[in-house]
KOLVO-896278 format. One record per residue (C-alpha): residue in three letters; x, y, z. Coordinates in steps of 0.001 Angstrom, whole numbers, plus 500000, padded with zeros to 6 digits. Layout:
<nodes>
ALAXYZ
...
</nodes>
This chain:
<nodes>
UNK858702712615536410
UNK856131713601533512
UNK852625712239533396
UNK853203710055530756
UNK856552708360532967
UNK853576708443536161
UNK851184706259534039
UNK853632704002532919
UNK854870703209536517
UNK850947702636537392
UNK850800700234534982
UNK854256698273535515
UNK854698698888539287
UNK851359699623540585
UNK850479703376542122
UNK851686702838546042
UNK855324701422544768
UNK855897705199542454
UNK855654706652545427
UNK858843709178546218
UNK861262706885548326
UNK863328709300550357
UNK867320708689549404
UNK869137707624552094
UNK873255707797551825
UNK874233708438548563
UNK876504705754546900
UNK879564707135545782
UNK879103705160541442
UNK882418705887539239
UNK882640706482535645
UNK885376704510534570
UNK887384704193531088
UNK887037701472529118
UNK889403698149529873
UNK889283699501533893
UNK886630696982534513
UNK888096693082533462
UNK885218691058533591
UNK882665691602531400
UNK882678688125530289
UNK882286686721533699
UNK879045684495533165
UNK877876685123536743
UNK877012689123535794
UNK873368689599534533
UNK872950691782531697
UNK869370693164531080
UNK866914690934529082
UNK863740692632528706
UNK862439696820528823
UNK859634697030530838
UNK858797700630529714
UNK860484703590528010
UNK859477707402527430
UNK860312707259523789
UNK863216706076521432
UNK864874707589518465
UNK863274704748515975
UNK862363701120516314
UNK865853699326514683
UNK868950700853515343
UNK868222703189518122
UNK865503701532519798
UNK865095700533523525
UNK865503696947523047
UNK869225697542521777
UNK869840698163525878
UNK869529694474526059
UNK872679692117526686
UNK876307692655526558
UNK877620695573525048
UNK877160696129521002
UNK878627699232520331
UNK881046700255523666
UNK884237700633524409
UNK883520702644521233
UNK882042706382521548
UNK879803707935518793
UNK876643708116517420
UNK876516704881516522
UNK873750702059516426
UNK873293699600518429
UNK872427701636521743
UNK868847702991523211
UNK868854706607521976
UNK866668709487523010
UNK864633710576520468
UNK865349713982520702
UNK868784715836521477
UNK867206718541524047
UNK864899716154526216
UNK865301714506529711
UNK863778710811529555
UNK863886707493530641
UNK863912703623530079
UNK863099700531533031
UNK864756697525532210
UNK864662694247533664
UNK866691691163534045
UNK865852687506533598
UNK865238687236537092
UNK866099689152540151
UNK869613689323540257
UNK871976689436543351
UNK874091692277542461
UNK876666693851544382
UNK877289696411541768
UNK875182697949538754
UNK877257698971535485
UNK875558701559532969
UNK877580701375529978
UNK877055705230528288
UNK878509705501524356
UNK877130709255523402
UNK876256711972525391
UNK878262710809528081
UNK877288712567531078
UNK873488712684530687
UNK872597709984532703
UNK872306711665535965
UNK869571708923538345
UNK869910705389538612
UNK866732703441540517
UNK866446700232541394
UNK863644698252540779
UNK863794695553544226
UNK862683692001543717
UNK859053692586544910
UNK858678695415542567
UNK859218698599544623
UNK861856701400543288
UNK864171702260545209
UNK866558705168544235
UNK870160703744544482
UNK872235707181542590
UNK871954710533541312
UNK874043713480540039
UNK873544716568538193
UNK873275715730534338
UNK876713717197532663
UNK877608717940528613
UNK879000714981526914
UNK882647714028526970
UNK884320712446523810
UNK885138708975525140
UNK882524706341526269
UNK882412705312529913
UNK881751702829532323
UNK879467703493535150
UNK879998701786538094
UNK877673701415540794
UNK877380699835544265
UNK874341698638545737
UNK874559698770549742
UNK873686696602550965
UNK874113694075548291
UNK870412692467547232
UNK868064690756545205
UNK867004693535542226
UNK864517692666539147
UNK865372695731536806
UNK866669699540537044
UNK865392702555535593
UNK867882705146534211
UNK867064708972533374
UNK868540710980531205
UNK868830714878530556
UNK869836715155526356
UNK869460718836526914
UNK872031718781529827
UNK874449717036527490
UNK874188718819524357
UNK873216716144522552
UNK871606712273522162
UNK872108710225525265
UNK872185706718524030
UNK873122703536526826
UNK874564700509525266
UNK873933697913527661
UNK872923697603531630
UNK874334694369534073
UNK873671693251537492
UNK876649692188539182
UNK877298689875541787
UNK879499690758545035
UNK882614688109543284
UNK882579690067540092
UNK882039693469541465
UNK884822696209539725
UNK884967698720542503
UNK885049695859545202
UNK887259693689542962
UNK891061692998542972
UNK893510696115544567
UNK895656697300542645
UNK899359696494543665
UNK900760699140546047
UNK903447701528544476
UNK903910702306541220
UNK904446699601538266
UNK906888701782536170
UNK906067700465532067
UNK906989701212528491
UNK906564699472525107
UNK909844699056523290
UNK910302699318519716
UNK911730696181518139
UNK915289698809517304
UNK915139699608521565
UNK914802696423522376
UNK917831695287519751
UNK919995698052521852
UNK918431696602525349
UNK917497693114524721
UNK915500691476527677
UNK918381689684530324
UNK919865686069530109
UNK917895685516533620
UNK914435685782532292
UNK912557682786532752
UNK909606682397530211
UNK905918680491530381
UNK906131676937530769
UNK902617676358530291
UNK898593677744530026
UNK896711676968532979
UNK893410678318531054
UNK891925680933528492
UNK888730682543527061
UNK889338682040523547
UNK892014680844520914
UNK892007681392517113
UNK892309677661516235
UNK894338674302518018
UNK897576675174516235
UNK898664678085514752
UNK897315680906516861
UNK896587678170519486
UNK896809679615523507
UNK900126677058523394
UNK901795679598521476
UNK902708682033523859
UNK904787679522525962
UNK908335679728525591
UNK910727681807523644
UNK909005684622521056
UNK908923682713517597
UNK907229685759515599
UNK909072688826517525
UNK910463691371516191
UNK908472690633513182
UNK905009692213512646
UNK901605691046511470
UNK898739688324511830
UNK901370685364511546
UNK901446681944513009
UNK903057681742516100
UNK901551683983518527
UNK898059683391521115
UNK895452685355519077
UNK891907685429520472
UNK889050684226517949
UNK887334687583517169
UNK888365690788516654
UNK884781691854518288
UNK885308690767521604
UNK885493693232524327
UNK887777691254526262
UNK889827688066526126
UNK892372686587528336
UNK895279684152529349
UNK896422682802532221
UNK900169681758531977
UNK902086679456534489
UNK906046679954535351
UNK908191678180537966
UNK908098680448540813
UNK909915683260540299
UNK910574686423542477
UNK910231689096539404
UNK911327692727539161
UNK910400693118535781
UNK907553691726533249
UNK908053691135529149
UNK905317690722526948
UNK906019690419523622
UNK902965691886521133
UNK903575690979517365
UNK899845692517516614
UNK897045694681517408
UNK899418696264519481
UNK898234698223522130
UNK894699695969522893
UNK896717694121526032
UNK895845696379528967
UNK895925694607532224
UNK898524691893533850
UNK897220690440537200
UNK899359688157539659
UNK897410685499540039
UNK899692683160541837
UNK898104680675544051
UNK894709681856543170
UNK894451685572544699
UNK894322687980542022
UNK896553691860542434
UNK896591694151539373
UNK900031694921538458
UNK899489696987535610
UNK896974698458533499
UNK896211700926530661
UNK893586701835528532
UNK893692699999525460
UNK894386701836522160
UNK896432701044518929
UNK899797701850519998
UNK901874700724516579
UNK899206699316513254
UNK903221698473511757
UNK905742697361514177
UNK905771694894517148
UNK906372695554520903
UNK907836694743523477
UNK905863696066526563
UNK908328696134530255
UNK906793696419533087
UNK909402697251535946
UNK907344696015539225
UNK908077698559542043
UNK909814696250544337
UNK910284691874543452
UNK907374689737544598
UNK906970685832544162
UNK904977685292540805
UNK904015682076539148
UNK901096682748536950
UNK899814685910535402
UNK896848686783533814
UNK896836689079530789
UNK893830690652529759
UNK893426692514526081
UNK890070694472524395
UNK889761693089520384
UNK887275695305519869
UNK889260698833521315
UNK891860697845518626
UNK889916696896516108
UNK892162693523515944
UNK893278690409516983
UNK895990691682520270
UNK898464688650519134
UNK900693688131522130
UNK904448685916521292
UNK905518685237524456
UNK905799686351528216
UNK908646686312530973
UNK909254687340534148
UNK912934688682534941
UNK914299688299538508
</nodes>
């Protein structure tokens, strides 16, 4: 830590709390891909409100330490790109301590990184009566090309006011810049959250011509209803409603009436929960009519436990034809309601889904 960082923390956390706490067991954080994490809209996670401090910033609009604050502006996308705290310089190590609206229970912290991916290499915590307390650190790395995720636990789960990240630009050959920074609570946690469903979920997205030559069985039974949903573009045409039954768009392409469309196109995430008579499945149908490619995780949600059953990272798969993505489950299991998940924003669209079935 420089001088200037040591005065700072005298003035925010007092001299005896920037003391050097020794770091206990490491925790083992995660850098995950976009879409691997599904609940950034949970309204339970805390997402940093104000900066307590900051070494510098690249200027005071764009790139400045306040764009840290809230949800996500700029990820799952990866660039320079404003909208994220940047370091002012591409060949310094620095730092920003931000702080939430109030101390947070948080089972996990998530750092979300969208340039010079790889720099941020110590995570502290800033406890509820003010004292840092280092919860992660790593050697700095060079930037990868995609932005990530990064994921991690707090053990044992507590009370914390803020964090402070550090950065090394030089280590990453290039600007660091952090998009946003959440507290989040033991229920919401990623790492901690939902397994993933034991085997392997076999998938593939069929072209409107493959699925003409193998057309989904007689036996499928489709959505009956919508037990809920975060968003719907309208009451009628693009209304959650639309994805029960039968496609009605499929295998035609475009933004057409018919089909569950969320309400923006910004959104990092969106999703539907869809009710069937209780069916023991082998195989799952989803029919995608546009932004094809944005739906990237189905949970079982049947009777209110939640198992992933597939996922994917979300990217335009077809900007001109529909889909029909088959998921062949790796042995039958009782299903009767599913919850798909899609990322607007990594598409760049509205992910319009037709309809759903389940196929015994």
């Amino acid at each position: 830590m420089n001088h200037r960082a040591l005065r700072v923390c005298a003035a925010l956390l007092g001299l005896a709390a920037c003391r050097t706490v020794a770091l206990g067991a490491q925790v083992s954080a995660r850098r995950v891909d976009p879409g691997a994490c599904p609940n950034l809209t949970d309204p339970s996670i805390q997402w940093a409100a104000s900066v307590r401090g900051f070494s510098n910033q690249y200027n005071n609009a764009g790139w400045s330490a306040r764009q840290a604050l809230g949800r996500p502006d700029v990820f799952p996308r990866h660039g320079d790109i404003a909208g994220t705290w940047s370091t002012l310089s591409s060949g310094s190590s620095d730092w920003i301590d931000l702080s939430f609206a109030a101390p947070t229970f948080a089972g996990e912290v998530w750092v979300f990184e969208t340039y010079g991916v790889g720099g941020l290499y110590r995570v502290t915590a800033i406890e509820a009566n003010g004292a840092p307390t280092p919860l992660w650190s790593t050697t700095p790395v060079r930037g990868r090309g995609t932005a990530g995720q990064l994921v991690m636990p707090v053990v044992p789960a507590r009370p914390l006011a803020g964090v402070r990240l550090e950065v090394s630009a030089s280590a990453a050959g290039g600007y660091v810049q952090i998009d946003a920074v959440a507290a989040v609570p033991p229920n919401a946690a990623c790492l901690g959250g939902p397994k993933p469903l034991s085997g392997v979920a076999a998938s593939g997205r069929l072209t409107p011509a493959e699925y003409s030559a193998s057309p989904i069985p007689g036996s499928a039974v489709w959505a009956r209803g919508v037990a809920s949903f975060t968003t719907q573009y309208g009451t009628s045409s693009w209304a959650a409603q639309q994805i029960v039954g039968p496609p009605t768009v499929f295998p035609a392409h475009g933004d057409r009436p018919g089909a569950w469309a969320p309400r923006s196109t910004a959104n990092l995430e969106d999703a539907i929960v869809v009710e069937f008579p209780t069916t023991w499945a082998r195989q799952i149908w989803v029919f995608e009519t546009y932004g094809v490619g944005g739906l990237f995780q189905i949970f079982d949600v049947s009777g209110g436990a939640r198992t992933l059953l597939w996922s994917a990272t979300p990217a335009v798969v077809s900007a001109s034809e529909a889909r029909v993505l088959r998921v062949d489950l790796p042995a039958a299991r009782p299903i009767s309601a599913l919850r798909l998940v899609v990322a607007p924003a990594a598409v760049q669209s509205y992910p319009e889904l037709d309809a759903v079935a389940l196929v015994p």
